[in-house]
KELUMFI-409041 format. One line per field, with one value per residue: residue number from 1; x, y, z of N, C-alpha, C in turn. Coordinates in steps of 0.02 Angstrom, whole numbers, plus 50000, padded with zeros to 5 digits. Example, Ala and Ser with C-alpha at 12.3 -4.5 7.8 and 13.67 -1.06 7.14 Angstrom:
i = (1;2)
n.px = (50660;50642)
n.py = (49716;49888)
n.pz = (50390;50354)
ca.px = (50615;50684)
ca.py = (49775;49947)
ca.pz = (50390;50357)
c.px = (50660;50645)
c.py = (49835;50002)
c.pz = (50390;50394)
// end
This chain:
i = (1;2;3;4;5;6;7;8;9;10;11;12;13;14;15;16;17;18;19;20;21;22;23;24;25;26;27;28;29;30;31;32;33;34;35;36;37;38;39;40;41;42;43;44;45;46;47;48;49;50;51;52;53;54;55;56;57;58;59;60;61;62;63;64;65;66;67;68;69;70;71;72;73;74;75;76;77;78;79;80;81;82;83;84;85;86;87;88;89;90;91;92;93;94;95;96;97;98;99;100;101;102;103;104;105;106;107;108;109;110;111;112;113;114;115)
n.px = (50214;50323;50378;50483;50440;50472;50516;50555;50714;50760;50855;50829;50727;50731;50818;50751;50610;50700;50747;50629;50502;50385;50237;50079;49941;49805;49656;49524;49347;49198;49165;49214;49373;49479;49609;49770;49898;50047;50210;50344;50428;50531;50566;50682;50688;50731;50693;50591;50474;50417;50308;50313;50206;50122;49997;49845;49733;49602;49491;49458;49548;49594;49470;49432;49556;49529;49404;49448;49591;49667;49794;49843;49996;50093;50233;50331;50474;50541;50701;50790;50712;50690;50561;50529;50399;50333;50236;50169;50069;49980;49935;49867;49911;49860;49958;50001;50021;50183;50253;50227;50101;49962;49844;49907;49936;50036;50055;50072;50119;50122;50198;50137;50133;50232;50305)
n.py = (49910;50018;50128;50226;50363;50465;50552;50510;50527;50607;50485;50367;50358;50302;50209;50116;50070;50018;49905;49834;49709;49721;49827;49903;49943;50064;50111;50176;50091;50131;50225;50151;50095;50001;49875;49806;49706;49748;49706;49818;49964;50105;50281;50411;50560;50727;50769;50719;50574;50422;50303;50133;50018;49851;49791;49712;49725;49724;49707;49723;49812;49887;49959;50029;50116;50195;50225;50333;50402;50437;50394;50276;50210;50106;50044;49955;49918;49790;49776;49671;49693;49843;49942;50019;50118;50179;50292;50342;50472;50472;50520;50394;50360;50270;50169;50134;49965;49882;49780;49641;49609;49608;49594;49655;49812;49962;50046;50224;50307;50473;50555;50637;50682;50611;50504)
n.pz = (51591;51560;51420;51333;51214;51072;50956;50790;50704;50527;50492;50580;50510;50398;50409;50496;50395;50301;50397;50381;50344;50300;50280;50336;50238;50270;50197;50141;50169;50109;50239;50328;50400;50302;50305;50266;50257;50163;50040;50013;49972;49962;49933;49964;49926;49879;50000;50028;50062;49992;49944;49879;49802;49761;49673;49647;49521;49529;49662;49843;49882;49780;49742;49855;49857;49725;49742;49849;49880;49989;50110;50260;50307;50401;50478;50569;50661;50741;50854;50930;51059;51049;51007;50843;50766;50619;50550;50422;50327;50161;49998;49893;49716;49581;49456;49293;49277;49296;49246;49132;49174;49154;49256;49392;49461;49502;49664;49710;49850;49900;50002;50139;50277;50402;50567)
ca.px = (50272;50357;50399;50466;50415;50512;50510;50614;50728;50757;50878;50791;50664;50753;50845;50674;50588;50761;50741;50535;50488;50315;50206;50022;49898;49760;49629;49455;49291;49141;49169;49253;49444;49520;49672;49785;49999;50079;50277;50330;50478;50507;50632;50714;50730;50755;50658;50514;50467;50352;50321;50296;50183;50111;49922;49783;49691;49532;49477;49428;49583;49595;49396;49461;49596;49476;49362;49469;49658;49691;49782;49888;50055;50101;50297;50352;50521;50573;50757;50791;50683;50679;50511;50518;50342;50345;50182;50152;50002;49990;49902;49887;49905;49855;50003;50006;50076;50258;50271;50181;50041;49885;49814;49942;49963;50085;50024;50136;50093;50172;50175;50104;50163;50292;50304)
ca.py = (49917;50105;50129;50309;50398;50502;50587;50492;50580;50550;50424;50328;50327;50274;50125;50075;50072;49977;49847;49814;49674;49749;49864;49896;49990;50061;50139;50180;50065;50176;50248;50117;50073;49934;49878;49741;49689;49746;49728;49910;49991;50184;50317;50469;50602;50803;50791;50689;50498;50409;50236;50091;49969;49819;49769;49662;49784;49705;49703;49793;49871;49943;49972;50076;50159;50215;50290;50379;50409;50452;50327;50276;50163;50111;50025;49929;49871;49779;49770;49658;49736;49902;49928;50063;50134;50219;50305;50405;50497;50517;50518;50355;50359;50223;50170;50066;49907;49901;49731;49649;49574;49683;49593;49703;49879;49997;50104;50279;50347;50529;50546;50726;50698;50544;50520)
ca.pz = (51548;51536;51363;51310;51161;51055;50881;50749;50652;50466;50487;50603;50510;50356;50460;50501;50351;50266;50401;50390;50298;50266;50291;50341;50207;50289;50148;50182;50122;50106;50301;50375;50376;50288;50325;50230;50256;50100;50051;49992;49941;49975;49891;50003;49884;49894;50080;50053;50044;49922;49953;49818;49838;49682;49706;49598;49507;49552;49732;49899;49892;49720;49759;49889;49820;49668;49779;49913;49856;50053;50156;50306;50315;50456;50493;50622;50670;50806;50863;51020;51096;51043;50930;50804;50723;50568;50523;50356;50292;50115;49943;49839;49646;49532;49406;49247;49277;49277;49200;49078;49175;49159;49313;49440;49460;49552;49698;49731;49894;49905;50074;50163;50351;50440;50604)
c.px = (50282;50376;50417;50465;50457;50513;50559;50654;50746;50788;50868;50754;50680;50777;50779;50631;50626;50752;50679;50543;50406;50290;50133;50004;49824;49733;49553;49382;49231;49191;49225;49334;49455;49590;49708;49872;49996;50134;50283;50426;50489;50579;50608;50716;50685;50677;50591;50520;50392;50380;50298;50259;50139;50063;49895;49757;49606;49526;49439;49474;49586;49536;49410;49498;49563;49449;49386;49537;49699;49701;49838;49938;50073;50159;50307;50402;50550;50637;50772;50757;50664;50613;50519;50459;50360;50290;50158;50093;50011;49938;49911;49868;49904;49924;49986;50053;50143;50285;50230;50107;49986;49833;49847;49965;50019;50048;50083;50082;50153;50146;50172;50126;50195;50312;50352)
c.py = (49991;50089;50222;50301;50462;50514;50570;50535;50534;50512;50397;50299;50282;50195;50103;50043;50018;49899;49797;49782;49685;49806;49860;49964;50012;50099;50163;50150;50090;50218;50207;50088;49997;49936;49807;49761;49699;49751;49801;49915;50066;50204;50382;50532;50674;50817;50765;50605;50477;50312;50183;50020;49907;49785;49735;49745;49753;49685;49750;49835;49915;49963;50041;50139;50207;50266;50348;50359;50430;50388;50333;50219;50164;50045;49998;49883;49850;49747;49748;49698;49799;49925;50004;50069;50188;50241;50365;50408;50507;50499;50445;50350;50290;50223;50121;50008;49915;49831;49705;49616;49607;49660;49623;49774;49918;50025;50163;50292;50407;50543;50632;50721;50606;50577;50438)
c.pz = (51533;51453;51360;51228;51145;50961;50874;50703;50586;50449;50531;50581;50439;50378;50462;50446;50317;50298;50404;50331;50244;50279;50290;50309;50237;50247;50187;50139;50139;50176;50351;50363;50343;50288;50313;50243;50180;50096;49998;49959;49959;49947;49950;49946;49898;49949;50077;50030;50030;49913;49879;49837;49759;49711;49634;49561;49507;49616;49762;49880;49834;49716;49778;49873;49771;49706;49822;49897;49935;50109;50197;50302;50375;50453;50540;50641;50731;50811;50927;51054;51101;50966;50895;50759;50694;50541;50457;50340;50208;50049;49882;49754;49629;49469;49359;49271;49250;49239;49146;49090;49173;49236;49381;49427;49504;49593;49731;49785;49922;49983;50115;50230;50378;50493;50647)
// end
């Protein structure tokens, strides 16, 4: 199978992102990756993107998170046939819960490089 490869630009990558129903969190447990489907959310604003994402606050992943605030997203939309990957690097913050359950938190990930 040929496939070409080609650097998205930022409305590509926006379209993409808009039509993905999820997204994959990859974190890191002690050394080794973990890697869990999460649905997300993301905001465009003055040249950078910062994704949104609403987790347990008890687990691997908020384990994770805790320990190592460095993680990977990874996008993937496919259009008849045409697949679009969306890969961001970036920093995840812990948030207070945005509603009133104290068992879910927010996760911001400001994102340092998209590709």
């Amino acid at each position: 199978m040929n496939r070409t490869y080609r650097e998205m630009t930022t409305q590509e990558i926006i379209a993409a992102l808009n039509a993905a129903k999820f997204c994959w969190l990859s974190t890191l447990n002690n050394s080794s990756p973990y890697l869990v489907p999460m649905c997300f959310t993301f905001r465009w604003q003055d040249g950078e993107f910062t994704f949104l994402l609403q987790s347990s606050t008890q687990g691997k992943k908020a384990d994770c998170l805790a320990e190592n605030p460095q993680v990977m997203l990874s996008v993937t939309e496919d259009d008849e046939g045409s697949v679009a990957t969306v890969l961001a690097e970036g920093r995840a913050k812990l948030l207070p819960p945005s509603c009133h359950c104290q068992r879910k938190m927010d996760i911001e990930v400001t994102v340092t490089e998209i590709s």
